[in-house]
KOLGU-401006 format. One record per residue (C-alpha): residue in one letter; x, y, z. Coordinates in steps of 0.1 Angstrom, whole numbers, padded with zeros to 4 digits, always signed. Example, Ala and Ser with C-alpha at 12.3 -4.5 7.8 and 13.67 -1.06 7.14 Angstrom:
A+0123-0045+0078 S+0137-0011+0071 
//
This chain:
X-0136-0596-0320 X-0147-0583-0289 X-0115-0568-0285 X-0114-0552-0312 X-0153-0537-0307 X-0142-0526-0271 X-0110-0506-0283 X-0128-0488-0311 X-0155-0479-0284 X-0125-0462-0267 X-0112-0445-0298 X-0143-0431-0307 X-0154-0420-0269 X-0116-0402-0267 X-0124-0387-0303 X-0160-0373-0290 X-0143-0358-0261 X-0115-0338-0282 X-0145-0328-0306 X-0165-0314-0276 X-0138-0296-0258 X-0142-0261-0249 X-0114-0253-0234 X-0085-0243-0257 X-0053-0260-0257 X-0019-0238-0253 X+0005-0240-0269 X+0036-0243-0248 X+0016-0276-0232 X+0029-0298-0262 X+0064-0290-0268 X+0067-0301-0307 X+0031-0296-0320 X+0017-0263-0328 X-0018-0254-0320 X-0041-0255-0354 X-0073-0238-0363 X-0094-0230-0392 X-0112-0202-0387 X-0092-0172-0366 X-0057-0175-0342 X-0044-0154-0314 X-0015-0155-0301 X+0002-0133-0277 X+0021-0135-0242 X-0012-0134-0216 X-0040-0164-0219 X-0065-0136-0206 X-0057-0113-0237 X-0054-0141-0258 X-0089-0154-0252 X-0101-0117-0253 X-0090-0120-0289 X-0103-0150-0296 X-0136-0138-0286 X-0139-0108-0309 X-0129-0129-0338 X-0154-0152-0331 X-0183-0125-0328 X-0173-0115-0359 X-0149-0086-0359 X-0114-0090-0380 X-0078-0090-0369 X-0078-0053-0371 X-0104-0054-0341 X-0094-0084-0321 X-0058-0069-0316 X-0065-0036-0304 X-0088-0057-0278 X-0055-0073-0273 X-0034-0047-0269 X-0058-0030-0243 X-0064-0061-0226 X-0025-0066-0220 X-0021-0031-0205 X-0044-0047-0178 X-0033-0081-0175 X+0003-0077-0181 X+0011-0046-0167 X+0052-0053-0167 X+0047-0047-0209 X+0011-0045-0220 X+0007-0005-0216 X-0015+0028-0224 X+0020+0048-0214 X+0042+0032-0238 X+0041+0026-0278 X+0058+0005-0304 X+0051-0012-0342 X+0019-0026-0360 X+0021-0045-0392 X-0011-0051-0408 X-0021-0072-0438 X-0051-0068-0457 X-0057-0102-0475 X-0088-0082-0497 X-0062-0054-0509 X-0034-0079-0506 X-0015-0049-0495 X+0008-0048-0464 X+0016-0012-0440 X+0025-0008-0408 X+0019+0021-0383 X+0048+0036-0363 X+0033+0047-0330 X+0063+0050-0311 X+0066+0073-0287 X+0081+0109-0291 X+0109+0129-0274 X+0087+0161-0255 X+0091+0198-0270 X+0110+0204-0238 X+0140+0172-0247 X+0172+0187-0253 X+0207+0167-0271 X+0225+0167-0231 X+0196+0164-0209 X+0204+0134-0193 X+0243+0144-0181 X+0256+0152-0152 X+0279+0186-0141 X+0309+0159-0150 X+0293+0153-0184 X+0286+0114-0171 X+0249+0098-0182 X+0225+0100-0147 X+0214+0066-0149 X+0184+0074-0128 X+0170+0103-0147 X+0177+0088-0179 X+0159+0054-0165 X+0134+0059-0137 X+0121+0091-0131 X+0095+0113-0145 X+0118+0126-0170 X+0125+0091-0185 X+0090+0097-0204 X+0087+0097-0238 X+0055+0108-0253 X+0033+0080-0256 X+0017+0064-0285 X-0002+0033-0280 X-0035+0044-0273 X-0033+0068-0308 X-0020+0033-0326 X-0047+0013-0313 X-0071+0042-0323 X-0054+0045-0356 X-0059+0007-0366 X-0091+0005-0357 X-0101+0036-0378 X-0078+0024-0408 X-0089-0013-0406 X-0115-0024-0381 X-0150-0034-0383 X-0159-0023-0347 X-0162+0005-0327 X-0137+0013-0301 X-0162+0009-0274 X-0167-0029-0285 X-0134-0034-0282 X-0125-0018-0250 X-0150-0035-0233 X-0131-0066-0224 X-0102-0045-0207 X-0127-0024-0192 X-0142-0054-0173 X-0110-0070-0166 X-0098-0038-0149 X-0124-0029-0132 X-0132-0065-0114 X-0103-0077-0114 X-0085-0106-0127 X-0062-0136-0108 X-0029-0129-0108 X-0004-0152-0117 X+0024-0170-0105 X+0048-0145-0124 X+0032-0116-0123 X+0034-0121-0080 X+0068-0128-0086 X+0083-0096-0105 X+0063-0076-0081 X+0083-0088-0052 X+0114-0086-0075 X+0107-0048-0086 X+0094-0039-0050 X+0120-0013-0046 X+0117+0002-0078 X+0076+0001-0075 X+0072+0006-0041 X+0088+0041-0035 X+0059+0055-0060 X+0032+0059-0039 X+0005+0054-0066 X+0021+0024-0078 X+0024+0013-0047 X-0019+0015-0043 X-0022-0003-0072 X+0005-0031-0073 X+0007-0038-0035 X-0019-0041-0012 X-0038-0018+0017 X-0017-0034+0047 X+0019-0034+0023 X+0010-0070+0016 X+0023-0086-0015 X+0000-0101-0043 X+0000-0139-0040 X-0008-0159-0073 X-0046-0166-0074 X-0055-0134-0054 X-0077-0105-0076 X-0057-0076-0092 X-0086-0047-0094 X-0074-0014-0110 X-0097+0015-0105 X-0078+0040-0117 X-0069+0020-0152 X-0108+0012-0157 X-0119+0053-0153 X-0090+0056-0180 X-0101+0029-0204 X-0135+0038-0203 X-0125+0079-0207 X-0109+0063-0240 X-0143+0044-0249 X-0160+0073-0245 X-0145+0102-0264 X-0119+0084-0284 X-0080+0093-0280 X-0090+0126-0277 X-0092+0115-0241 X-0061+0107-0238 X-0044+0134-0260 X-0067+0160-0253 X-0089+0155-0229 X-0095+0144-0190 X-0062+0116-0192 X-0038+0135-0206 X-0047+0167-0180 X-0040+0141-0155 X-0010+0131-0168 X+0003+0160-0177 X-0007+0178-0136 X+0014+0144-0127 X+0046+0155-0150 X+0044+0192-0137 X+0047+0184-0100 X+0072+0160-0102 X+0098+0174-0131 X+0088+0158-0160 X+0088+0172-0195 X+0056+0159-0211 X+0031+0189-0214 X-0002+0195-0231 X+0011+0203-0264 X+0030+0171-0267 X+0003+0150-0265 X-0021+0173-0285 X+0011+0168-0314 X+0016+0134-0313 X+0012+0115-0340 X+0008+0082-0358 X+0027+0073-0390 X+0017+0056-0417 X+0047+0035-0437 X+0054+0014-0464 X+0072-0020-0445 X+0111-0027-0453 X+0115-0054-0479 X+0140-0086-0485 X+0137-0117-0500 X+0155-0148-0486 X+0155-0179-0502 X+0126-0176-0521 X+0105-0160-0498 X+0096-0121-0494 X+0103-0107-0458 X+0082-0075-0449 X+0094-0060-0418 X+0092-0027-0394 X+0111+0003-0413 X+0132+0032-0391 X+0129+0042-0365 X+0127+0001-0358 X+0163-0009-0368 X+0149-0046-0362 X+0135-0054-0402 X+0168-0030-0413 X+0189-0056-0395 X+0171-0092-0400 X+0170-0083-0436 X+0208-0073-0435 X+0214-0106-0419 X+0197-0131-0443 X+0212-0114-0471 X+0247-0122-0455 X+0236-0153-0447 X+0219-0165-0478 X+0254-0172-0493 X+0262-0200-0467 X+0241-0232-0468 X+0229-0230-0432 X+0204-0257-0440 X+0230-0285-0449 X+0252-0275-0424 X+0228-0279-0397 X+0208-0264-0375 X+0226-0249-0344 X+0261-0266-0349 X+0291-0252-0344 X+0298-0234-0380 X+0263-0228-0386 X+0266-0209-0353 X+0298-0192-0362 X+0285-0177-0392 X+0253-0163-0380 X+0274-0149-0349 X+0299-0128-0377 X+0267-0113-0392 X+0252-0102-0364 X+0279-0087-0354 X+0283-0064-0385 X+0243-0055-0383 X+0248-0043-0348 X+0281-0024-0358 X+0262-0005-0385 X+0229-0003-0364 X+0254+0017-0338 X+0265+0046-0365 X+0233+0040-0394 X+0200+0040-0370 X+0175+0068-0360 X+0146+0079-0366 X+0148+0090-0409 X+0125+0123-0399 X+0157+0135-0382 X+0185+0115-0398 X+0194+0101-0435 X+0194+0062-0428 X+0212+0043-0458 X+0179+0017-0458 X+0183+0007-0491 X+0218+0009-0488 X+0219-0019-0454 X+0193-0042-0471 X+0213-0042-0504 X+0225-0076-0520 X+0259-0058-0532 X+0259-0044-0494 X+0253-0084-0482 X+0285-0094-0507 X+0310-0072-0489 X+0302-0079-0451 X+0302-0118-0464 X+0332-0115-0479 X+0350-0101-0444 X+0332-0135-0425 X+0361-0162-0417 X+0345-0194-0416 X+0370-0208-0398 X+0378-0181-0365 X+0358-0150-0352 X+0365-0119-0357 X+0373-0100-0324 X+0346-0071-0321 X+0369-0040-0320 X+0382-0052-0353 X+0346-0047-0369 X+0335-0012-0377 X+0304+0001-0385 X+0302-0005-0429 X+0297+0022-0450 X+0263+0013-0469 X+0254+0032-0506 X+0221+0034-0519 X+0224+0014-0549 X+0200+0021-0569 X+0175+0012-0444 X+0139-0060-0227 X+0104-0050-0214 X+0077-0057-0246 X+0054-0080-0256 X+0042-0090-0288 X+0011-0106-0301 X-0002-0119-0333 X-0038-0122-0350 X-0051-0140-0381 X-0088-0140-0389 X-0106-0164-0413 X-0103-0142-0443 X-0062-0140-0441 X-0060-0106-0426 X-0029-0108-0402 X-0017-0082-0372 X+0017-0082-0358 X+0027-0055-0331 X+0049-0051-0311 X+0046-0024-0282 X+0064-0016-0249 X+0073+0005-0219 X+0110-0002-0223 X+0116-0014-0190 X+0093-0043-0169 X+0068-0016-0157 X+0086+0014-0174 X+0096+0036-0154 X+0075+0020-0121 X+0059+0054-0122 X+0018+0050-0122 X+0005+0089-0132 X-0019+0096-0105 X-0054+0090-0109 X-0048+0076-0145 X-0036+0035-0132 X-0011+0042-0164 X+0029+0032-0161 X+0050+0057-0173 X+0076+0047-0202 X+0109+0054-0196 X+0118+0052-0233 X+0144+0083-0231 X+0167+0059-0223 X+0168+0045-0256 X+0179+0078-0271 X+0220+0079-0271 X+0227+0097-0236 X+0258+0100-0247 X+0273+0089-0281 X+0296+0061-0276 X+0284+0053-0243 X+0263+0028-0238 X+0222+0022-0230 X+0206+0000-0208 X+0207-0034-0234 X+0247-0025-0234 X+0243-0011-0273 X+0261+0016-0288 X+0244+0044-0302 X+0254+0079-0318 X+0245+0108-0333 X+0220+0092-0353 X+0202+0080-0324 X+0208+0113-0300 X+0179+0131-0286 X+0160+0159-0305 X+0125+0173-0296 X+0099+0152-0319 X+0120+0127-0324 X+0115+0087-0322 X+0141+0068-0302 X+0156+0040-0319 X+0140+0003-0313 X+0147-0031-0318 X+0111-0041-0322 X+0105-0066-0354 X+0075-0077-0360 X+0075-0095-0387 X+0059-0113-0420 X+0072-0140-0443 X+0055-0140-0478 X+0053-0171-0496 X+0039-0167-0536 X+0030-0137-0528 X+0009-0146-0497 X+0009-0145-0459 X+0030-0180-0454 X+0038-0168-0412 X+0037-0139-0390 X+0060-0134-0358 X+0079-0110-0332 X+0094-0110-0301 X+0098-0088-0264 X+0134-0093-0256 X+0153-0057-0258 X+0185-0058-0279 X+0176-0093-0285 X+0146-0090-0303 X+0163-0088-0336 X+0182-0117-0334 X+0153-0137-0320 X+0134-0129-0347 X+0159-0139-0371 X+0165-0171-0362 X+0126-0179-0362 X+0128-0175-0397 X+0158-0196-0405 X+0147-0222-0385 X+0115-0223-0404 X+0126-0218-0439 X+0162-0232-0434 X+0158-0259-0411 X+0122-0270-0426 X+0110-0269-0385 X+0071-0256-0380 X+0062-0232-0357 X+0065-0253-0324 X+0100-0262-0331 X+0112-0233-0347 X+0101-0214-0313 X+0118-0237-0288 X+0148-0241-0303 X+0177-0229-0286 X+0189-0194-0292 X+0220-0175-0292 X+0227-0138-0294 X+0260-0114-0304 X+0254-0075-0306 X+0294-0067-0315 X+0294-0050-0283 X+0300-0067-0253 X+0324-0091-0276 X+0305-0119-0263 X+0284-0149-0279 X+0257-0155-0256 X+0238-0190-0261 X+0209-0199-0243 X+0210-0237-0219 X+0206-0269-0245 X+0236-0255-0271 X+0255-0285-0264 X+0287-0288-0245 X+0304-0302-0274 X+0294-0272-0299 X+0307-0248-0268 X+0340-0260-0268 X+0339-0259-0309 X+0331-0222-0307 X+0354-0215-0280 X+0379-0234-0307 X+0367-0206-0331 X+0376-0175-0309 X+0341-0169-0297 X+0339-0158-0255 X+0306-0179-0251 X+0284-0172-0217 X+0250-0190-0208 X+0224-0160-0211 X+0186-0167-0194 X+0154-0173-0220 X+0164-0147-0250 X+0126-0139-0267 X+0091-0145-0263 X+0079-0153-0301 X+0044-0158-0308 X+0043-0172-0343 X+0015-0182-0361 X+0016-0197-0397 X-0012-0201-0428 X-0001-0233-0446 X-0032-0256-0468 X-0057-0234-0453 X-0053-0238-0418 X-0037-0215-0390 X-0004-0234-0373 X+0006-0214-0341 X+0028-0214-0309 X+0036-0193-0280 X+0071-0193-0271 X+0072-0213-0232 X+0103-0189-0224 X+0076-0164-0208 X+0048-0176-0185 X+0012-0174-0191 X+0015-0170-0227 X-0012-0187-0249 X-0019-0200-0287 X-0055-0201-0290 X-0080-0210-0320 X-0111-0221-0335 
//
């Protein structure tokens, strides 16, 4: 008997300690378990940004507000992705309207751009102009997106919500392990830009260590410009003249009128259904919800779930289809102001039937035997992604980026803002290809105004006509299939969110021919591929999901453990 009093004791004392904890738990600490809350999640790929979040939710404001205090805390924090300089994709869901849109801030070729201006007097691409100069710069959008939202869907001003990234930039924060460690890894890159250099790297040319303070003068003047007058500061006002005085002495293309023209669109998401659920997705110029939808409508005529998740056929098939979807993403993709993209045409079910019916089950299809489809209209590696959910359903997904870790490397003086060097996902040169080794043509080449193509996907999954989970991914050319196989591992495999993000992952984009797989596809599967025709090679961590799910009213959420730092967090 006493026994048994002296073990319940324990239980309950353990029990009154879990109910008292303060301190969130993160996700990636408990490999097979997501994080669960009732009342608001955020998830996204720096614990400082994440608990930013957290906090606005919890004073009050929506998911509307506590992701553009993300997204302006990450351009602080996380400076190889988070980013004023960049742009990208925001889905939004109102749970009062039940309606879903997304805004399209991504950045825009300058008036200046022309189709050949990144060849040489051979005709060759210039890998550094295209990649890492001044002229890499597309026009940027994030700050109008954030603005945007918040006008569109917020509760709070933007001074509330800049506040947090104000204070982190202007006192600092500790930098982490990683964040030391891609400094030293870029330091060549960074280094040679003096005003990087001031920021990144310290007065004696010492490196950031993890644990020191990162203060960023420059930044905080910019953010609080922004608080201030709005992104008229930064499109019209003290910022952008900054910017702009940068791009002038040092040959870029971005002028005054460019960022005084830039603008945010406001689109109706892609739609597919798979398997009973409804998939809303980023439109063109993303070709990311294009592409996953493409691919679960191929896929939805093999039963993946009884053949198992990642084994050798299951493997094989989703391999084929990716292959196709990158094929037609090279001739189909660009940004529809400039070109006719066959959406409706890609996402088709009829469309799905013919690219299935050229999958052989039992060998692979070498690559330059696949050509881009020809779709009707029967009836279209540096990011980061975060995701919010609020206690009244409203969900955020966005996905934004400089392109490359730290863009360009190019910080616009007196502004603490990295350049993007998102030029370079234009086609340079049709046929040849872009840094993430995809083809692109004329679809994709570059026009003044115009949107380079992007892989970014954030994503929701609809379930009776309701938020069921929200997701998205950094990872370059290998966003889209990251994305993807979230899904199937969720709805196909029956995994939840901690599972479905640490599975394994694998990647084909036609072109290199190669099936990449990431380390714990076992040996025995390899050699089953390699039986199949596929050229396997080990690939480092492909993605950096951050998933959260709404399941028997509660939130369910993980951060993917391939990227440090990230963190789940709830209440």
């Amino acid at each position: 008997m006493k026994q048994i009093l002296a073990f319940s004791i324990i239980i309950l004392t353990l029990s009154s300690l879990f109910a008292q904890q303060t301190t969130p738990i993160y996700s990636s600490d408990v490999r097979h378990h997501p994080i669960v809350g009732e009342n608001g999640m955020v998830a996204s790929q720096h614990k400082l940004a994440t608990e930013v979040g957290l906090e606005i939710l919890k004073k009050g404001g929506n998911a509307v507000d506590a992701a553009v205090a993300v997204g302006f805390s990450l351009a602080v924090v996380l400076p190889r992705a988070g980013n004023l300089g960049g742009g990208g994709f925001m889905m939004i869901h109102d749970a009062d309207e039940n309606e879903t849109n997304t805004l399209n801030y991504r950045e825009m070729a300058p008036a200046k751009a022309f189709r050949d201006m990144y060849l040489d007097q051979k005709g060759d691409v210039d890998r550094s102009k295209v990649n890492a100069q001044y002229a890499s710069a597309g026009v940027p959008g994030s700050v109008a997106g954030m603005a945007r939202a918040l006008e569109l869907y917020g509760t709070m001003s933007l001074a509330e919500v800049l506040a947090p990234a104000i204070k982190q930039a202007e006192e600092g924060f500790q930098v982490t392990y990683d964040l030391a460690r891609i400094l030293k890894n870029l330091e060549r890159r960074i280094r040679k830009w003096p005003e990087s250099a001031k920021i990144f790297y310290k007065e004696n040319g010492g490196y950031y260590e993890a644990g020191d303070q990162l203060i960023q003068k420059d930044l905080a003047w910019s953010l609080k410009q922004i608080a201030d007058h709005g992104a008229d500061a930064f499109y019209k006002g003290e910022v952008g003249k900054r910017i702009v005085d940068d791009m002038t002495m040092n040959d870029g293309y971005i002028e005054m009128k460019d960022l005084n023209n830039y603008k945010v669109e406001e689109v109706k998401p892609v739609w597919g259904s798979y398997r009973g659920y409804d998939i809303a997705s980023m439109p063109p110029p993303s070709s990311g919800g294009v592409h996953v939808i493409q691919m679960l409508n191929i896929l939805s005529g093999f039963p993946l779930g009884y053949l198992g998740h990642n084994t050798a056929e299951t493997l094989h098939i989703m391999a084929e289809s990716m292959k196709h979807a990158y094929a037609d993403r090279s001739e189909h993709l660009g940004d529809p102001n400039f070109w006719n993209v066959p959406t409706q045409g890609i996402t088709s079910a009829e469309y799905a039937a013919e690219v299935r019916s050229k999958i052989n089950r039992w060998t692979a299809t070498p690559s330059d035997d696949i050509k881009p489809g020809k779709p009707q209209d029967y009836e279209s590696e540096e990011t980061t992604h975060f995701t919010v959910v609020d206690k009244d359903g409203n969900v955020v997904v966005n996905t934004y980026t400089l392109n490359f870790s730290f863009g360009t490397g190019i910080v616009a003086k007196g502004t603490g803002i990295l350049l993007n060097n998102e030029m370079s996902d234009f086609s340079a040169k049709p046929g040849v290809a872009n840094a993430f080794g995809l083809l692109g043509g004329e679809a994709n080449a570059v026009e003044p105004g115009k949107r380079p193509l992007s892989s970014m996907t954030p994503t929701m999954v609809f379930k009776e006509g309701k938020p069921y989970f929200a997701t998205g991914s950094p990872g370059g050319s290998r966003i889209i299939t990251t994305v993807l196989q979230v899904i199937l591992n969720i709805i196909d495999h029956d995994m939840n969110v901690a599972e479905a993000t640490h599975a394994p992952r694998i990647h084909h984009q036609w072109y290199p021919d190669i099936l990449y797989i990431e380390k714990g596809i076992g040996l025995d599967t390899q050699s089953l591929l390699r039986n199949k025709n596929h050229n396997v090679s080990y690939r480092s961590a492909m993605g950096s999901t951050q998933t959260i799910m709404l399941k028997n009213g509660l939130l369910f959420g993980s951060s993917d453990p391939r990227r440090p730092d990230a963190a789940t967090m709830a209440y």
